[in-house]
C-alpha positions as CSV (number, residue, x, y, z in Angstrom):
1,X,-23.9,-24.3,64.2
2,X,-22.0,-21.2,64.9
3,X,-18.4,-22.9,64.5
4,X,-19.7,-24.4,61.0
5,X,-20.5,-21.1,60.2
6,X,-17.4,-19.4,61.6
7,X,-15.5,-22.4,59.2
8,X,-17.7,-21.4,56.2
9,X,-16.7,-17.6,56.1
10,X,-13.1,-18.7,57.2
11,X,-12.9,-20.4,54.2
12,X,-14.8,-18.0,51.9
13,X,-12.4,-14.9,52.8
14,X,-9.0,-16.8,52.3
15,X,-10.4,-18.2,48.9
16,X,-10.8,-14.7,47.9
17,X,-7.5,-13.4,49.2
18,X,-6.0,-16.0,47.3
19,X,-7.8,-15.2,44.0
20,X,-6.8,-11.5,44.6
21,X,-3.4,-12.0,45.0
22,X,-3.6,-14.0,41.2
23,X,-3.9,-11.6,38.8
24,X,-6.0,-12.6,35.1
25,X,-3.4,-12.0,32.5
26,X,-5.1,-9.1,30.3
27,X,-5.9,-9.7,26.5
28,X,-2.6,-8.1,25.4
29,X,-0.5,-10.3,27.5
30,X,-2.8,-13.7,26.4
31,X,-1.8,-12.1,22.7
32,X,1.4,-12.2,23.5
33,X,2.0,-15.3,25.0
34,X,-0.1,-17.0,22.1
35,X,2.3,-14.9,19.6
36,X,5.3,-16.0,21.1
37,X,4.9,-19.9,21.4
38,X,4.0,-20.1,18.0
39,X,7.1,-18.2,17.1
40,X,9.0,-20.3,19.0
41,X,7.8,-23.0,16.9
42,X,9.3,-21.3,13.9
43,X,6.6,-19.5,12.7
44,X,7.6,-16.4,10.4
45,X,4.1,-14.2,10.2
46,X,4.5,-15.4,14.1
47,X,7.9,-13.8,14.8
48,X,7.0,-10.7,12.6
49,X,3.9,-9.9,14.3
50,X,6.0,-10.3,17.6
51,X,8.1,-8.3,16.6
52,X,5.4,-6.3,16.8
53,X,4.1,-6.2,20.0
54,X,8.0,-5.7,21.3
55,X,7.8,-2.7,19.5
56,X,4.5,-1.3,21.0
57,X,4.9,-2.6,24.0
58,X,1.8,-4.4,23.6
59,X,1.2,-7.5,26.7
60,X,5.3,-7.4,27.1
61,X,7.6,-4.4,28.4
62,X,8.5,-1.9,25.2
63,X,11.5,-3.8,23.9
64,X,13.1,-2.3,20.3
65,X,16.4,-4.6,20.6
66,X,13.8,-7.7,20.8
67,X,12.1,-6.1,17.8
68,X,14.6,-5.5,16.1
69,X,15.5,-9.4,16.3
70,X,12.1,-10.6,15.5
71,X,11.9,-8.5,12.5
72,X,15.5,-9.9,11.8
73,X,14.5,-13.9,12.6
74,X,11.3,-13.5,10.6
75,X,13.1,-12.3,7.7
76,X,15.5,-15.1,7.4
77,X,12.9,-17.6,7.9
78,X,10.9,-16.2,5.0
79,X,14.4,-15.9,2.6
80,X,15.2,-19.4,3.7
81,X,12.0,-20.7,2.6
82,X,12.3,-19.1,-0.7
83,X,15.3,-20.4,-1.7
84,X,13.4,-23.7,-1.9
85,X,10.9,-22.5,-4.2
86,X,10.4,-23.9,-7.7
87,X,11.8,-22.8,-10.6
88,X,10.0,-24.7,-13.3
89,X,6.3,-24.0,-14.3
90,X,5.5,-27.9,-13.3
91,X,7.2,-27.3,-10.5
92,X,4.6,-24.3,-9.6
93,X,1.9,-26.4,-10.5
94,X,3.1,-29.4,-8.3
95,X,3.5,-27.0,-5.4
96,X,-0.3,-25.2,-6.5
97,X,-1.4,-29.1,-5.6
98,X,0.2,-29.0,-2.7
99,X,-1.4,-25.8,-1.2
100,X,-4.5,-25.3,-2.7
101,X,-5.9,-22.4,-0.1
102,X,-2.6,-20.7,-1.5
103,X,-4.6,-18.9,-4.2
104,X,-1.6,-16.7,-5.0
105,X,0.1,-19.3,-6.7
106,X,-3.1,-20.0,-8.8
107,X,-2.5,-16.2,-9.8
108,X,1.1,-16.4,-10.9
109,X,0.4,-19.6,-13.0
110,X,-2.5,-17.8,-15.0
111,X,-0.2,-14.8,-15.6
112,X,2.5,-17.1,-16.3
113,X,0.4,-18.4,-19.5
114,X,-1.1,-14.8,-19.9
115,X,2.3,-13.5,-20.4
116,X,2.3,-11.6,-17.5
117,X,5.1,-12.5,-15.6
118,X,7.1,-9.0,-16.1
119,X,10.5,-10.0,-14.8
120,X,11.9,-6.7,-14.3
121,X,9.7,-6.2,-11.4
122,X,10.2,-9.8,-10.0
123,X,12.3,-11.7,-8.6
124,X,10.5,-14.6,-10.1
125,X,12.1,-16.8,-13.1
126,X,10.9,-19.9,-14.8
127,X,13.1,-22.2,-16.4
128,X,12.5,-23.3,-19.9
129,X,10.4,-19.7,-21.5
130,X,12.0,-17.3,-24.1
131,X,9.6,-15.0,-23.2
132,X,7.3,-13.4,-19.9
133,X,5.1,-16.6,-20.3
134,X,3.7,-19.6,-22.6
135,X,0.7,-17.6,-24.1
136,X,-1.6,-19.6,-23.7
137,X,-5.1,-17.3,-22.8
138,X,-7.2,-20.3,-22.3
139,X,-5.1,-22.0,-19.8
140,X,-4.7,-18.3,-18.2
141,X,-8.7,-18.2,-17.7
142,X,-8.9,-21.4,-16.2
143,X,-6.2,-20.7,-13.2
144,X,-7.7,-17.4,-12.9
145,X,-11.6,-19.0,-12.4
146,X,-10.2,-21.0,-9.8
147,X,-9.7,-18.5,-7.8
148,X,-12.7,-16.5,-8.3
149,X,-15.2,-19.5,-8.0
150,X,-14.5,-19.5,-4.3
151,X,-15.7,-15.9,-4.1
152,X,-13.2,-14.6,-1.9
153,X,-12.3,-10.9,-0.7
154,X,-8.9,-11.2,-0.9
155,X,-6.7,-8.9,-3.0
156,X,-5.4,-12.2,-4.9
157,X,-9.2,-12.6,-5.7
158,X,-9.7,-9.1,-6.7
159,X,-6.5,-9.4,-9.1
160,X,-7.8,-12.5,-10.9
161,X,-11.2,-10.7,-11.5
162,X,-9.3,-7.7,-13.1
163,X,-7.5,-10.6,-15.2
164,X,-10.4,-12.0,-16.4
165,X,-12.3,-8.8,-17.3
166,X,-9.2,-7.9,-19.9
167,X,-9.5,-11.3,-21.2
168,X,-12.8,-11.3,-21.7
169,X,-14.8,-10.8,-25.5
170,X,-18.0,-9.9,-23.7
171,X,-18.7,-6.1,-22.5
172,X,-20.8,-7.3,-20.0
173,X,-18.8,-10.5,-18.9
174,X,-16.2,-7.3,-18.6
175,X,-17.6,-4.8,-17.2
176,X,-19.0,-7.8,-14.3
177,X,-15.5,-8.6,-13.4
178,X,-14.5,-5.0,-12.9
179,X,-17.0,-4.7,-10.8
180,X,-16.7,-7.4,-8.7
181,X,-12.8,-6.4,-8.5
182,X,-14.0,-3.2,-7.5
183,X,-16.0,-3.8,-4.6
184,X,-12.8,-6.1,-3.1
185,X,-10.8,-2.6,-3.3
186,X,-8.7,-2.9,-6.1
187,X,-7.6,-0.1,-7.7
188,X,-6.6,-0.8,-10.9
189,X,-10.2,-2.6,-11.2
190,X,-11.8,1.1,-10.1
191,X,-9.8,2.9,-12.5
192,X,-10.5,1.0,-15.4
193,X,-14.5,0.6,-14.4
194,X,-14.5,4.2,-14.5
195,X,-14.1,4.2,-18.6
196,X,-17.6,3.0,-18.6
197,X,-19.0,5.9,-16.8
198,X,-16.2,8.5,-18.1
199,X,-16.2,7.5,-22.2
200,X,-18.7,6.2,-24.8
201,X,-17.2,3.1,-24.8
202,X,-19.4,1.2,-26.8
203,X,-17.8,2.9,-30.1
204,X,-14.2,2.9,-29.1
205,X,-13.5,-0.9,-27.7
206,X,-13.2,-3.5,-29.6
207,X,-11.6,-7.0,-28.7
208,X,-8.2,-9.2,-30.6
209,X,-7.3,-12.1,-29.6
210,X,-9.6,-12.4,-26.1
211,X,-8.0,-8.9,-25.1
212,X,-10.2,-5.6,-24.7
213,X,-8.6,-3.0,-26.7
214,X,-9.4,0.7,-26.1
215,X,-9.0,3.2,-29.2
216,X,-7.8,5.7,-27.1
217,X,-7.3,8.2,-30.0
218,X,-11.1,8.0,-30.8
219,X,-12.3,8.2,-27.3
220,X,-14.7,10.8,-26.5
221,X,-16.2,12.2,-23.5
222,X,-19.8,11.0,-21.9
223,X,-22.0,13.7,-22.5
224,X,-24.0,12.2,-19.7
225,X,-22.6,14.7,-16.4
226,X,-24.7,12.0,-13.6
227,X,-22.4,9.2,-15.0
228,X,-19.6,11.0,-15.6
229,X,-19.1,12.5,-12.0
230,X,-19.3,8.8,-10.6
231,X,-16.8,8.0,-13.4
232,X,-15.0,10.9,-11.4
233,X,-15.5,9.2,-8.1
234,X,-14.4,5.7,-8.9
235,X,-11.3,7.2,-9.7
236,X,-11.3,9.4,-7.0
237,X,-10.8,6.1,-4.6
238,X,-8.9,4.4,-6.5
239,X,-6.4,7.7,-5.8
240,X,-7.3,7.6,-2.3
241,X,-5.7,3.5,-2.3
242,X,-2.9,3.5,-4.1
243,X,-4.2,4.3,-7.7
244,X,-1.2,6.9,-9.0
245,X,-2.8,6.2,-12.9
246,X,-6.3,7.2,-11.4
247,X,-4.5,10.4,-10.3
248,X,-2.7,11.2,-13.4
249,X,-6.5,10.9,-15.2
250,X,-7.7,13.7,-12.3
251,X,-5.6,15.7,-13.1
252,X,-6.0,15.6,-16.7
253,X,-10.1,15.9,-16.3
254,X,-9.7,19.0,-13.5
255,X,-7.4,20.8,-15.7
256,X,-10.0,20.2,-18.4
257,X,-7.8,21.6,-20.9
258,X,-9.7,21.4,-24.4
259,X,-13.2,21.8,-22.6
260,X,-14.2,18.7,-23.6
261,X,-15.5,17.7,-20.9
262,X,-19.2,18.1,-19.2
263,X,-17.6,19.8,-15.8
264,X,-15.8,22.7,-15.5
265,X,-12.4,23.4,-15.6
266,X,-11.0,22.8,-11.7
267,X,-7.3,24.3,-11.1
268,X,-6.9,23.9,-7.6
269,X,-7.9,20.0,-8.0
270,X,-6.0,19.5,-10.6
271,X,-3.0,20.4,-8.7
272,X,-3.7,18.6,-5.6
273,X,-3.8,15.1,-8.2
274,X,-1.0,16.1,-10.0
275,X,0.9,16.6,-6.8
276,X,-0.7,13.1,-5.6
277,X,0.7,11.2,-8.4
278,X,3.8,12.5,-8.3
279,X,3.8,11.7,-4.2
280,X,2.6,8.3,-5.3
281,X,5.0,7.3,-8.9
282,X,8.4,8.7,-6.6
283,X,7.2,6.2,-3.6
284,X,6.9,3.3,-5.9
285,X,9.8,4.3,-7.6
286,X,12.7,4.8,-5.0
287,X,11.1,2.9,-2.2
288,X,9.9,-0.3,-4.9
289,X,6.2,0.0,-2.8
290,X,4.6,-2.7,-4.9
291,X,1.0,-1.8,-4.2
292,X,1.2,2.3,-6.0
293,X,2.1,0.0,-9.6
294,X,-0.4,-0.8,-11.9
295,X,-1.4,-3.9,-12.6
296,X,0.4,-7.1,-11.1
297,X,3.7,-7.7,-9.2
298,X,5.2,-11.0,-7.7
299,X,8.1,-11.8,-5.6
300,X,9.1,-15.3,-3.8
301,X,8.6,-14.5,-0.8
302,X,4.1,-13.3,-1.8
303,X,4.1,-17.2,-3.0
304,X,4.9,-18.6,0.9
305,X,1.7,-19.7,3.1
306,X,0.1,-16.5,4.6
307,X,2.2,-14.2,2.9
308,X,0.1,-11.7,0.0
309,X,2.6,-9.3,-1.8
310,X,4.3,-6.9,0.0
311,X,5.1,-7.9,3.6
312,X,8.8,-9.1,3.4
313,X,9.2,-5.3,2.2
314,X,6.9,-3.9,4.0
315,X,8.8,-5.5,7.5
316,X,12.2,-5.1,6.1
317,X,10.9,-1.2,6.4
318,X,9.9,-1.6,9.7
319,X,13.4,-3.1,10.7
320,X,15.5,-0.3,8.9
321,X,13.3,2.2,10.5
322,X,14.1,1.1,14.2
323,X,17.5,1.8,13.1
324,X,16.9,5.7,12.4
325,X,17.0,5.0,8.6
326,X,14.9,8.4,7.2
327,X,14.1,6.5,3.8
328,X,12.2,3.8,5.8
329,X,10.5,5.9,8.5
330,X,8.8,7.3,5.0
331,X,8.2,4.0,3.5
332,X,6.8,2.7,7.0
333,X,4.6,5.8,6.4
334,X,3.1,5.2,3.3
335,X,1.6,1.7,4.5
336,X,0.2,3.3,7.4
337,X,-1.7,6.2,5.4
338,X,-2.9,3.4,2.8
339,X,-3.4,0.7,5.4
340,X,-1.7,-1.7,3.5
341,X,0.2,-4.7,5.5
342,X,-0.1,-3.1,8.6
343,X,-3.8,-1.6,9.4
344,X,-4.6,2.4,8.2
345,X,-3.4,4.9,11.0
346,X,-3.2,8.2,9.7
347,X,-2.1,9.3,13.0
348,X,0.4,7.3,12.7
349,X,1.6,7.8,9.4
350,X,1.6,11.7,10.0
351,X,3.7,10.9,13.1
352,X,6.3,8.8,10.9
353,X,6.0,12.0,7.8
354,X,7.1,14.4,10.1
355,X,9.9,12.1,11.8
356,X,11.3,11.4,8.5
357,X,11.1,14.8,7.0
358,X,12.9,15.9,10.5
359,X,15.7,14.0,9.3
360,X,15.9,15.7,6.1
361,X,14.6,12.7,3.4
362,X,13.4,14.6,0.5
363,X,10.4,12.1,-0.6
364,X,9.3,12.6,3.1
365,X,9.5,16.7,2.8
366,X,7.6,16.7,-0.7
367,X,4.7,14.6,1.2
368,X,4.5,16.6,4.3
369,X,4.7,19.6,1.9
370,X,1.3,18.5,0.1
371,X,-0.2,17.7,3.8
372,X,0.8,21.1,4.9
373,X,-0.4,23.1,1.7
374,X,-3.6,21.1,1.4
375,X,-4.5,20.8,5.3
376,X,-4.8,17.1,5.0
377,X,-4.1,15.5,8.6
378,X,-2.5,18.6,9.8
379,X,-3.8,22.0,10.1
380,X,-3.3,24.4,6.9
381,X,0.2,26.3,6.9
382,X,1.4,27.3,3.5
383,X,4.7,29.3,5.0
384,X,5.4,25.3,5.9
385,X,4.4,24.1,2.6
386,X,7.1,26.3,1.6
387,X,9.8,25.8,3.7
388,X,9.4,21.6,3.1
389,X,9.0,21.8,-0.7
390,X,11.9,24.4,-0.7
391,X,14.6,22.1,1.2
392,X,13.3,19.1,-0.6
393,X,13.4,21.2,-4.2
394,X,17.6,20.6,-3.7
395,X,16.9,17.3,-4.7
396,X,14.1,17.2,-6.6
397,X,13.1,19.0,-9.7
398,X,8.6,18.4,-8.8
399,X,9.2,20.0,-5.6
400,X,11.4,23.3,-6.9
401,X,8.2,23.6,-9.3
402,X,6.0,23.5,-7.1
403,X,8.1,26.6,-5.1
404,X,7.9,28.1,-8.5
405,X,4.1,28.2,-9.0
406,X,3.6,28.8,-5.0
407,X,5.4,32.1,-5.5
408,X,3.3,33.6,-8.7
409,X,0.7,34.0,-6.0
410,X,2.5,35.3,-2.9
411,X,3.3,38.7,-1.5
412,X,6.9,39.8,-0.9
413,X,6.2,39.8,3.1
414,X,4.5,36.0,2.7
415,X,7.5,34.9,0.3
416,X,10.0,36.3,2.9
417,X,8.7,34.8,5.7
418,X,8.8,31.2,3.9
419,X,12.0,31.7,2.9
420,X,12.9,32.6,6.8
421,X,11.3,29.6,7.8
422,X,13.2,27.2,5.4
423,X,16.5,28.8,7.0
424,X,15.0,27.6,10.2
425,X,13.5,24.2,9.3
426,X,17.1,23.7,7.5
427,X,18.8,24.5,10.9
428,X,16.5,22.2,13.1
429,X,17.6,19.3,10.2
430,X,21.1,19.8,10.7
431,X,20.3,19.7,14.3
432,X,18.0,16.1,14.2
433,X,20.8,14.5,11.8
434,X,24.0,15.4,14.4
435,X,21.7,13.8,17.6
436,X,20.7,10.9,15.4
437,X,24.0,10.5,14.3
438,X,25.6,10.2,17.8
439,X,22.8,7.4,19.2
């Protein structure tokens, strides 16, 4: 009885020295394993997202080089795979067939026959059109209901909702869609709801040819302030996501110039939109950030399994950023601060701000400028406004005007010791760009 027992607890204590000495793989590392076979298996969303966690160090030793080719693999993969993309409208169709869940396709067919398809900010070209499209709103509709039927939160779905309200002869049939495109974040949706709250709409729209038209030179002011101040916030978040139209109206309503409307007049709002859309229009401009446009974009590479718009870009960013490129550690931080591609981190996009404007990029300065003189994600320094808007006012004419009105309001000691600190800021620059240049 005792040597069974003796055996028993033998074998119960080198069981659990064995176990011990076999580590569980954490969650990260299990990610990363996961990530990496399917990669392996020629996956492209696979080898970006690997690309990834090579980065972060995330279940794998920090790894940039590995990154770096990831990012590089994943790319080619997804420019490959565009090259075999249709280039007919039955071709697009056949291939809509094909992939049904691919809902994006659906979209570009309806804005096809919408005459939509804006080709200078697509790489996108059917054969056989004279024009964007074959103008057909009927045909348009029925793609776009396809994709709303099956009630999904997707962007794609929100985009076809915002389709169908402008198409639509019915106020309420409109004003439904908006909504619905509303609640699945998109901006342009928000923007455009906000009319309803913001105008007296029901005397200055009327509809030709399916298409809600807006007499904007009739347009007057709700009288009702309840409805007009959530007017005021629908546009509000459609600024806070990307919305640089929704921005430009802020401004207009803050500055309030003719009094015509039912709050007062709001200067220091009024600048910080104004300074918002200009942030916004020069980050859609020069770095072609598809999401801060109105209204629809396509490329080839949104119409591939898994991929929405934006992501070749987006990681094509991400790739030029590992290489020091300030341009792209900007870019990388404008999808961080809207959480588009890669999930919000305003931590990290403040991070990526201030490495890029350490490197001198001007968009990068003007940005950090704003975040400085507003106290938004860093504390409140207007001598660093200063100095940021000032070197970045060399190359841009927004930022020198902003320097402009800063100094109606500062004393000679406050302008002079801005001034000292843009000689300084200028010098740590100079600095940044000589190490970077020598990695």
């Amino acid at each position: 009885m005792v040597c069974h027992s003796l055996r028993t607890w033998t074998l119960i204590i080198v069981t659990a020295i064995h176990f011990a000495g076999c580590k569980e793989p954490s969650r990260e590392e299990v990610e990363f394993q996961n990530t990496k076979k399917c990669a392996e298996a020629g996956s492209y969303m696979s080898l970006l997202n690997l690309g990834i966690l090579y980065e972060k160090g995330v279940g794998v030793r920090k790894d940039e080089k590995m990154a770096i080719e990831c990012y590089r693999r994943g790319l080619e993969l997804i420019w490959e795979e565009q090259r075999k993309l249709p280039t007919t409208i039955d071709g697009w169709k056949l291939l809509a067939k094909e992939s049904p869940s691919n809902n994006r396709l659906k979209l570009l067919i309806g804005a096809y026959y919408e005459g939509m398809l804006d080709t200078r900010y697509s790489d996108i070209h059917i054969d056989g059109t004279q024009s964007n499209g074959a103008l057909d709103t009927k045909e348009a509709i029925r793609w776009y209901k396809q994709i709303t039927e099956e009630n999904s939160w997707s962007s794609v779905c929100a985009e076809a909702h915002v389709r169908l309200a402008a198409l639509s002869e019915n106020g309420k049939v409109h004003r439904n869609h908006l909504e619905e495109a509303s609640r699945r974040g998109s901006a342009e949706a928000k923007a455009k709801l906000s009319d309803v709250y913001l105008y007296d709409n029901n005397k200055n729209v009327s509809y030709e040819d399916g298409r809600r038209i807006t007499l904007l030179g009739e347009t007057k002011p709700n009288n009702n302030t309840i409805e007009f101040i959530h007017g005021i916030r629908l546009l509000e978040e459609a600024a806070d996501i990307g919305g640089s139209y929704a921005a430009t109206m802020l401004n207009w309503i803050h500055n309030n110039y003719e009094g015509k409307y039912p709050i007062k007049k709001d200067e220091v709002k009024a600048w910080i939109y104004e300074r918002l859309e200009d942030e916004q229009r020069s980050a859609a401009d020069e770095c072609k950030i598809w999401f801060l446009r109105q209204g629809m974009s396509f490329s080839q590479s949104s119409m591939l399994p898994y991929m929405e718009e934006g992501i070749s870009e987006a990681y094509l960013w991400r790739l030029r950023a590992l290489s020091g490129d300030a341009r792209a550690i900007y870019a990388l931080s404008v999808y961080f601060a809207y959480g588009k591609v890669f999930a919000k981190d305003t931590a990290e996009s403040i991070r990526l701000l201030k490495l890029s404007a350490s490197l001198g990029d001007s968009l990068a300065l003007i940005s950090l400028g704003n975040r400085y003189y507003d106290g938004n994600g860093v504390i409140k320094d207007e001598i660093e406004a200063y100095a940021c808007w000032n070197l970045a006012g060399c190359e841009s004419k927004r930022a020198h005007e902003y320097i402009v009105k800063m100094e109606r309001h500062m004393t000679e000691e406050g302008r002079l010791s801005a001034q000292k600190r843009t000689r300084e800021l200028q010098s740590e620059i100079e600095k940044n760009k000589a190490t970077a240049s020598r990695k």
